[in-house]
C-alpha positions as a Markdown table, in Angstrom:
| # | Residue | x | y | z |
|---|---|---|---|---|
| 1 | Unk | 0.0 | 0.0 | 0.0 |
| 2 | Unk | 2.9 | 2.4 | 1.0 |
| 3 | Unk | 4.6 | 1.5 | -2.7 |
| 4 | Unk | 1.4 | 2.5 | -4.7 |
| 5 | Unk | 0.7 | 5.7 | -2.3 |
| 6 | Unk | 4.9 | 6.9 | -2.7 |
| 7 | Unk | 4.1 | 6.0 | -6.3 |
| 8 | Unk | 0.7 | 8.0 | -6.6 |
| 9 | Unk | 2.7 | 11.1 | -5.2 |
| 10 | Unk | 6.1 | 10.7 | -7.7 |
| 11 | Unk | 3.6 | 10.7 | -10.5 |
| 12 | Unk | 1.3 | 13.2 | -9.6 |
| 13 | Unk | 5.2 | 15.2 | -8.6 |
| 14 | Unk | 6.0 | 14.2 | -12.5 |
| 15 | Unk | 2.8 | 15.7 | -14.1 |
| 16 | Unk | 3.2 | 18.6 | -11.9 |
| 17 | Unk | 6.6 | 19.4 | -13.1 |
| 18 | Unk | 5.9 | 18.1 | -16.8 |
| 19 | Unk | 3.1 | 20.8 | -16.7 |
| 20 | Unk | 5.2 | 23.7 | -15.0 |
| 21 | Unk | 7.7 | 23.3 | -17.7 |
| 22 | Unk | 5.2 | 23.3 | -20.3 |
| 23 | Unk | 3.8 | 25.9 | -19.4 |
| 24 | Unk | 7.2 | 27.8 | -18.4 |
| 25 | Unk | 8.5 | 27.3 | -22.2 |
| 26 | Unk | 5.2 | 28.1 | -23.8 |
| 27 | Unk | 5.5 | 31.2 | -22.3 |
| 28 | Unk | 8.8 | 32.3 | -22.5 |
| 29 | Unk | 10.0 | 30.8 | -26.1 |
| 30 | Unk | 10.8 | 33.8 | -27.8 |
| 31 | Unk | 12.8 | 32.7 | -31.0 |
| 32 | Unk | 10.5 | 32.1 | -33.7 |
| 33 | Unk | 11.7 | 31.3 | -36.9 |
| 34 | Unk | 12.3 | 34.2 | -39.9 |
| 35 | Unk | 8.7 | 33.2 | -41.8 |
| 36 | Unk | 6.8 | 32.5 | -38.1 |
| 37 | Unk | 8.2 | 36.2 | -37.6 |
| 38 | Unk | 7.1 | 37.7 | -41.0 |
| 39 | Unk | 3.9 | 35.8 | -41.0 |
| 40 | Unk | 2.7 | 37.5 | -37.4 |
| 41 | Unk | 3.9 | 40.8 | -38.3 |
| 42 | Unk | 1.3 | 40.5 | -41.6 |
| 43 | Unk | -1.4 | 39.1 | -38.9 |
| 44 | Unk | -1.4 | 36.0 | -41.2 |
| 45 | Unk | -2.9 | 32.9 | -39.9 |
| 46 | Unk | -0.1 | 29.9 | -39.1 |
| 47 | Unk | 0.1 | 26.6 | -39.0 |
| 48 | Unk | -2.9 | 24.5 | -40.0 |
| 49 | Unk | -5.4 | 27.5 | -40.6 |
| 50 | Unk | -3.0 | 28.5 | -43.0 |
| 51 | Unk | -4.2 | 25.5 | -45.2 |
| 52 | Unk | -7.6 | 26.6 | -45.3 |
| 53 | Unk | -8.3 | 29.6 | -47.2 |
| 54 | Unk | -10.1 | 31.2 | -45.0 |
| 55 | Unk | -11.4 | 34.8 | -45.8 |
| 56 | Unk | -10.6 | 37.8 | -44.1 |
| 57 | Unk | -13.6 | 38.2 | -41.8 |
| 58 | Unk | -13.0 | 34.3 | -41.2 |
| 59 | Unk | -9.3 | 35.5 | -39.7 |
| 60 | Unk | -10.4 | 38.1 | -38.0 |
| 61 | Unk | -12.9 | 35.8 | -36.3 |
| 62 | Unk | -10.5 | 33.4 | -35.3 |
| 63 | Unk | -8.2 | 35.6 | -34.2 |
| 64 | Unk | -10.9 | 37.0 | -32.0 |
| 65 | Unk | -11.4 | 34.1 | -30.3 |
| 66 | Unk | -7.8 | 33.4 | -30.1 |
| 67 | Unk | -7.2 | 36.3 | -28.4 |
| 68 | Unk | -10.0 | 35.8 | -26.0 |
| 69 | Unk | -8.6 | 33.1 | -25.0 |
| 70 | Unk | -4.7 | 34.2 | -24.9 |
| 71 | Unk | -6.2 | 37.0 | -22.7 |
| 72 | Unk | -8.1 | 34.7 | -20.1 |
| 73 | Unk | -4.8 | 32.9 | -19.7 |
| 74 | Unk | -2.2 | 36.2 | -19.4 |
| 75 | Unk | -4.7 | 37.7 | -17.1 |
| 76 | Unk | -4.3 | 34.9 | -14.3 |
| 77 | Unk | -0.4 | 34.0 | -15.2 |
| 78 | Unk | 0.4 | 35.3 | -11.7 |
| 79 | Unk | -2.4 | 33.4 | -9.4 |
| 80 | Unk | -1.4 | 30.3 | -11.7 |
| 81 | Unk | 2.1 | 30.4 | -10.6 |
| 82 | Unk | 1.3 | 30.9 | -7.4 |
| 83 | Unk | -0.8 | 27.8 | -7.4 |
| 84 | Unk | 1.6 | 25.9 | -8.9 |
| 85 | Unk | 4.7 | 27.3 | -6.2 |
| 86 | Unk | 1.9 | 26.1 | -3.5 |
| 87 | Unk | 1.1 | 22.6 | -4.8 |
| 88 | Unk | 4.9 | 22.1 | -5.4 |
| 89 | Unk | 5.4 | 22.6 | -1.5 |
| 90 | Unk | 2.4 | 20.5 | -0.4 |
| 91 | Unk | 4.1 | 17.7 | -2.7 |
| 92 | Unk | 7.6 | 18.2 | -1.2 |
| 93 | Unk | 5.9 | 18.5 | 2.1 |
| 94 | Unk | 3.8 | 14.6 | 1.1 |
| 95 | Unk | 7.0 | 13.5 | 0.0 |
| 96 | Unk | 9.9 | 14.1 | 2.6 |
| 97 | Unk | 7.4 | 13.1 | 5.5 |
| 98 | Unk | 7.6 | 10.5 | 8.0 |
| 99 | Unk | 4.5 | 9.0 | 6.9 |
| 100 | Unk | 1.8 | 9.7 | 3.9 |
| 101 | Unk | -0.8 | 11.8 | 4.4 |
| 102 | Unk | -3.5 | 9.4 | 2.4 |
| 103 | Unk | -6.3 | 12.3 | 2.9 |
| 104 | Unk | -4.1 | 15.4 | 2.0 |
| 105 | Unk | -2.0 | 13.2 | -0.9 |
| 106 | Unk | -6.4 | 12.8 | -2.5 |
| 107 | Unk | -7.1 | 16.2 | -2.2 |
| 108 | Unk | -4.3 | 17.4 | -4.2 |
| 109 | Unk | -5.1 | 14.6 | -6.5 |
| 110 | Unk | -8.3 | 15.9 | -7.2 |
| 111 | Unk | -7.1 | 19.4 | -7.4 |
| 112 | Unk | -5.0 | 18.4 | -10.0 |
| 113 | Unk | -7.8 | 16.6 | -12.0 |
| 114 | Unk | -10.2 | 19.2 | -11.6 |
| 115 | Unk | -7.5 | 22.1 | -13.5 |
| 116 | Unk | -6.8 | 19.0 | -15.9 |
| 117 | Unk | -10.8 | 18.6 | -16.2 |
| 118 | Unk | -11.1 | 22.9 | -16.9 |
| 119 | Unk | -8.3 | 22.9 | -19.3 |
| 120 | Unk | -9.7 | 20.2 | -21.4 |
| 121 | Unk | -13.4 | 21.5 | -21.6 |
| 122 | Unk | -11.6 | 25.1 | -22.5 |
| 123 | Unk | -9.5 | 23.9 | -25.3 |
| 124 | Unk | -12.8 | 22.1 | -26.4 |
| 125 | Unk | -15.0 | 24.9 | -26.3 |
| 126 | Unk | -12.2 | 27.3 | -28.2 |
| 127 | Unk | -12.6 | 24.3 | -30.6 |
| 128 | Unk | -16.1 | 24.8 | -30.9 |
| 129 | Unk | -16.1 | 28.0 | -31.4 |
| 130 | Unk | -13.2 | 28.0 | -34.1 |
| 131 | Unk | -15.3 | 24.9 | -35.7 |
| 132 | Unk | -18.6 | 27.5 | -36.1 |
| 133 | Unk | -16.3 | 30.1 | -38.1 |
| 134 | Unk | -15.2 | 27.3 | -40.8 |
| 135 | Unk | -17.4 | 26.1 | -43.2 |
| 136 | Unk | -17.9 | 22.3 | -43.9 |
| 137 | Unk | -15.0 | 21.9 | -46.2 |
| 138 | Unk | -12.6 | 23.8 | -44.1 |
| 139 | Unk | -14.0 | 21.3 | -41.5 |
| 140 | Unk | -13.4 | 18.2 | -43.3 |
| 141 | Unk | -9.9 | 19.6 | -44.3 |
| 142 | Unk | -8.7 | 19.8 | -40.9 |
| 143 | Unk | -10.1 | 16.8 | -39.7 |
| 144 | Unk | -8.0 | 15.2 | -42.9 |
| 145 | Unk | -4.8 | 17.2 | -41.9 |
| 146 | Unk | -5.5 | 16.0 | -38.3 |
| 147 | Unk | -5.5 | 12.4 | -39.1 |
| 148 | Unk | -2.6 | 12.7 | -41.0 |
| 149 | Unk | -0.5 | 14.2 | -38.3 |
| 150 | Unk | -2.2 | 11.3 | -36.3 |
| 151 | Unk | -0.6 | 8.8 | -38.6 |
| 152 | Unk | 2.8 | 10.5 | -38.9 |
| 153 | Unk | 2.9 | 10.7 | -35.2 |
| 154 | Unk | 2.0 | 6.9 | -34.9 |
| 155 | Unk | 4.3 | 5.9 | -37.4 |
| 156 | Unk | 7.2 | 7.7 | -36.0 |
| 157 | Unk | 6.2 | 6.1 | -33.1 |
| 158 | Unk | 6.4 | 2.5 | -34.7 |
| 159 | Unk | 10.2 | 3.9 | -35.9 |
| 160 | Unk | 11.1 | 4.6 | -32.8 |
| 161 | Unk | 10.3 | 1.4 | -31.3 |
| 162 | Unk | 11.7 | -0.7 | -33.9 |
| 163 | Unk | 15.0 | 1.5 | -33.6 |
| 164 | Unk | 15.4 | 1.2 | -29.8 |
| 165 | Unk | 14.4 | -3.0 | -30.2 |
| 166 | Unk | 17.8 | -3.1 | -32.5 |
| 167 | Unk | 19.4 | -1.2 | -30.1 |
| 168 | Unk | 18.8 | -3.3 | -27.6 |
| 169 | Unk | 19.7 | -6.6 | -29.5 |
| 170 | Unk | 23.2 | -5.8 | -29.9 |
């Protein structure tokens, strides 16, 4: 029982930090390429939405929306770091004690899932919302693009494991 409550709290300590770093380089990358660069300065869309041909009031739509949500998240960066500072310590605190706190170890486990649960149904909604702006064949081309990247991502996933399985038989 100990072993699966010290392994509850390292993994829960992993995600924490996973997310912090995430979250800390999301926010402070700061050297986009020369086109990335070029393309924001023109207020062009990037990445996928690029691929769409969407018309202007379509970009300024998005955008809208994108900055809606860029704005709930800058507005709280401060009481999120905070939060994240203060559920690092009640980890450290779990971890370096005598014994496990079983009842203080399940509240920050359902802490955790409840901002996991709030981001998710945000990045669904901004979905949503984006999906309303596109037409049905803008839909159906990103859901295509989407499924490729899917299968790219699974087969370099398939080449990785096949590479490390040679590796390892040597």
């Amino acid at each position: 029982m100990k072993k699966l409550l010290l392994g509850s709290v390292l993994a829960a300590s992993s995600i924490f930090t996973v997310t912090a770093c995430t979250s800390v380089n999301a926010t402070t990358d700061t050297s986009p390429t020369a086109q990335m660069q070029k393309n924001h300065k023109e207020g062009a869309m990037r990445g996928p939405m690029s691929k769409l041909d969407l018309t202007a009031t379509q970009q300024a739509q998005i955008k809208a929306i994108m900055q809606d949500k860029r704005g709930d998240r800058t507005a709280d960066r401060a009481k999120h770091q905070a939060e994240r500072a203060q559920m690092h310590q009640q980890i450290q605190a779990l971890t370096n004690a005598s014994t496990l706190n079983s009842a203080a170890l399940n509240r920050l486990a359902d802490q955790q899932a409840a901002k996991t649960k709030q981001r998710f149904i945000e990045r669904v909604q901004t979905q949503h919302a984006i999906a309303q702006v596109l037409t049905a064949e803008q839909r159906a081309k990103m859901e295509q693009m989407k499924s490729e990247r899917q299968e790219k991502g699974r087969k370099h996933s398939k080449d990785r494991k096949g590479h490390h399985k040679q590796h390892q038989g040597m």
